[in-house]
N, C-alpha and C positions, 0 to 999 in steps of 0.2 A: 613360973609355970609355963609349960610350952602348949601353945595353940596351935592349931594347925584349923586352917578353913579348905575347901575343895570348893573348885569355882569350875564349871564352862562345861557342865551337862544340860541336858535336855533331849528333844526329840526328833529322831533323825531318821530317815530310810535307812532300809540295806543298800549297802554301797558305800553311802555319806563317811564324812570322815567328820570326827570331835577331836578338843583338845584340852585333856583337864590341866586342871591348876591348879598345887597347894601351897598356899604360904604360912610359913610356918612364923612366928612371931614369942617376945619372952622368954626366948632358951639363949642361954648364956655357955653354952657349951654347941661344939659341931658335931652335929649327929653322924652315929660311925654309919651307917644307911638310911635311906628313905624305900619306901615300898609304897603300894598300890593292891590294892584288895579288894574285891567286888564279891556280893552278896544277894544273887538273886532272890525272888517269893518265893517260901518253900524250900531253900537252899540252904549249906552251909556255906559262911566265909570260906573263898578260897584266893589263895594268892595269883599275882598276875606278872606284877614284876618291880623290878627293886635294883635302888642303883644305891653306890656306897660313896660319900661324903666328898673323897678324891676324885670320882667318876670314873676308876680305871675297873671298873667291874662293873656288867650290868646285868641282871637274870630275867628272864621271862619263863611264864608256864607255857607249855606245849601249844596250848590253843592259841596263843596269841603271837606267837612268833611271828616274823615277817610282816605283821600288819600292823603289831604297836610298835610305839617307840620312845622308853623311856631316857628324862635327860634333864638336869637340874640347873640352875644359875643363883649360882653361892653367893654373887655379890646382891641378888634379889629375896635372897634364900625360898628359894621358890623352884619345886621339882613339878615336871608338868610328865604327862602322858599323850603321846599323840598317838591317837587310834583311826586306822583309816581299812574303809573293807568292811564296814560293821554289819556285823550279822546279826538277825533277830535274838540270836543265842546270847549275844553279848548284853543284853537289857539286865541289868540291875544297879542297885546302890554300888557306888563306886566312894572306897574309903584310903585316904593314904593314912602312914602310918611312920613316925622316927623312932630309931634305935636311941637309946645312950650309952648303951654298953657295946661291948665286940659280943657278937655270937662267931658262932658256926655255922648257920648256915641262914640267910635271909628267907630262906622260901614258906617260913610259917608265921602265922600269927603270933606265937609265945616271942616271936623273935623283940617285937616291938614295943615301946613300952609308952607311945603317943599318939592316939589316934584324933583324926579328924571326925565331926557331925557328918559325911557323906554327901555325894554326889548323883544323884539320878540321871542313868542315860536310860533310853527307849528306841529301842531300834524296831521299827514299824517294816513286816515286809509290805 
């Protein structure tokens, strides 16, 4: 059974930069992507960004361009997020998530079929 923990939220100003963590653990297979999904109060899950197993692809949502930056270490099996530039908008549950099949496209939830308990970041202005 594959686990997945998210590690290194908390509460930050606008500005500040974070750096999540998931290590994934029990999977006896290499997941064809990993992704990242956040979930404000009030909100639906939406994706953020998602890199695939070889690292030769990596996607982000619009809002996050330029200021995050996803990237993995397969010998650790641990994909991290660095987000720097955080803005109050960016405060919610932060979830990563592995594929084990091939999709089509990373950028949704159906994509994934292993989710992490989530992450809380608070970007205070």
């Amino acid at each position: 059974q594959v686990h997945l923990v998210e590690s290194g939220g908390g509460l930050v100003q606008a500005g500040d930069s974070l750096r999540l963590s998931c290590a994934a653990s029990g999977r006896t297979f290499s997941p064809y992507a990993t992704g990242w999904f956040r979930q404000a109060p009030g909100k639906e899950r939406e994706f953020v960004a998602a890199i695939t197993w070889s690292m030769r692809r990596t996607y982000y949502a619009d809002f996050v361009k330029g200021r995050f930056t996803i990237s993995r270490d397969n010998t650790k099996n641990t994909v991290y997020l660095q987000m720097d530039s955080l803005k109050p908008e960016d405060t919610a549950d932060y979830y990563c998530a592995e594929a084990g099949f091939p999709r089509l496209c990373w950028r949704t939830a159906e994509a994934f079929d292993y989710w992490g308990p989530g992450a809380q970041v608070t970007v205070s202005s």
